[in-house]
C-alpha positions in Angstrom: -2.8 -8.4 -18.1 -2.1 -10.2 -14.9 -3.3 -8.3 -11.6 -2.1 -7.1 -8.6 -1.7 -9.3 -6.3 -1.7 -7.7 -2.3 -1.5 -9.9 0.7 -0.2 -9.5 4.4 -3.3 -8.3 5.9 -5.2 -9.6 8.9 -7.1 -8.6 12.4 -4.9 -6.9 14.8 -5.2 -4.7 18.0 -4.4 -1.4 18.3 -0.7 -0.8 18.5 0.1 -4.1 16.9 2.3 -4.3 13.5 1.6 -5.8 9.9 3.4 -5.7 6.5 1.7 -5.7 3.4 3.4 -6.8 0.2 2.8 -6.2 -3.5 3.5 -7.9 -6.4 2.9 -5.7 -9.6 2.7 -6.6 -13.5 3.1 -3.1 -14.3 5.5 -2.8 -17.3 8.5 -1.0 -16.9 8.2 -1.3 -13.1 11.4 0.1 -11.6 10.8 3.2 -13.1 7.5 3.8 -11.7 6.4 5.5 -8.7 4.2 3.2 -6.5 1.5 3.8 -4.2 -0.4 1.9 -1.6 -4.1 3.0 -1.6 -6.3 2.2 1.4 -10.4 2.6 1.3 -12.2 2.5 4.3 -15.6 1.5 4.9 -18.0 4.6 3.3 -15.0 6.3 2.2 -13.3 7.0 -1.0 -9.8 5.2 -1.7 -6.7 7.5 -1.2 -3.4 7.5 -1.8 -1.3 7.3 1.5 1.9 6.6 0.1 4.3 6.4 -3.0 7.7 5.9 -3.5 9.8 7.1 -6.7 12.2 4.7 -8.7 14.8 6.7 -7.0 13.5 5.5 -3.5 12.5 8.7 -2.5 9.1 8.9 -0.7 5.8 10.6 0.4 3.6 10.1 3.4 -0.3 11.4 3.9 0.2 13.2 7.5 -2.2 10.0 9.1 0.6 7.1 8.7 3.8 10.2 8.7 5.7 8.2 11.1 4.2 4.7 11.5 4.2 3.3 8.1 7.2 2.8 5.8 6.9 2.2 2.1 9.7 0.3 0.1 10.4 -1.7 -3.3 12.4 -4.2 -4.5 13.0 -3.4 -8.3 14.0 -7.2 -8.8 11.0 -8.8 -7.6 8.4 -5.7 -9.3 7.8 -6.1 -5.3 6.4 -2.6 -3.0 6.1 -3.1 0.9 4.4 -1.2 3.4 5.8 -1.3 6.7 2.8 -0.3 9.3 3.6 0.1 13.4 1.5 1.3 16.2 -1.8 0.6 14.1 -4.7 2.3 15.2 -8.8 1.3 14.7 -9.1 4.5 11.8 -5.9 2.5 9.6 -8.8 -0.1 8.8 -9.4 -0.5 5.5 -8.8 -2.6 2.3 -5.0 -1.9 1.0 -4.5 -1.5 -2.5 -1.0 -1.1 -4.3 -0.9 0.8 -7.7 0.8 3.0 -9.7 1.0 6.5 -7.9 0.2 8.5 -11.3 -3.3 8.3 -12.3 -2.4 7.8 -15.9 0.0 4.9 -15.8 -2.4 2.8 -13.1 -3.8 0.0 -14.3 -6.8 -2.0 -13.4 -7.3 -2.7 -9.3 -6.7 -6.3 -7.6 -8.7 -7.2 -5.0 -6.9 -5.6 -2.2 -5.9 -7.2 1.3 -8.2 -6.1 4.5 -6.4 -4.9 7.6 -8.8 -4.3 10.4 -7.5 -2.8 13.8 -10.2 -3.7 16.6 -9.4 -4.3 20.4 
């Protein structure tokens, strides 16, 4: 199966702005709910994010506010929108499937490190 493929990330300073973007191989993609995933140093990956088919979406209280998740069905394409970034949003970003069962195997992520 071909992988997810995340890119967009990059060194920035604290307040600064980035968008990470997502191209997914999952099958039957516009019916999925998405989820970008970040894992920070010594930490376990989490789910900060998903968005339903329907466009509906959750935040994890820490980016509530400063990052905004979207998809385009046609490209199998999910975006995360992230403002005001602060040095605890570093981490490697991971896109996925936001239900355990349907995820499939990881890509290599994209690293976004906040530093002044």
């Amino acid at each position: 199966q071909e992988p997810l493929v995340e890119s967009g990330g990059g060194l920035v300073q604290p307040g600064e702005s980035l968008t990470l973007t997502c191209v997914s191989p999952i099958t039957q993609f516009n019916i999925r709910a998405m989820g970008w995933y970040r894992q920070a140093p010594g930490k376990q990956r989490e789910l900060i994010t998903f968005i339903y088919s329907d466009g509906n979406t959750y935040y994890e209280d820490s980016v509530k506010g400063r990052f905004t998740i979207s998809r385009d069905n046609s490209k199998n394409t999910v975006y995360l929108q992230m403002h005001n970034l602060k040095p605890e949003d570093t981490a490697v970003y991971y896109c996925n499937s936001a239900v355990g069962s349907q995820r499939i195997s990881w890509g290599q992520g994209t690293q976004v490190t906040v530093s002044a």
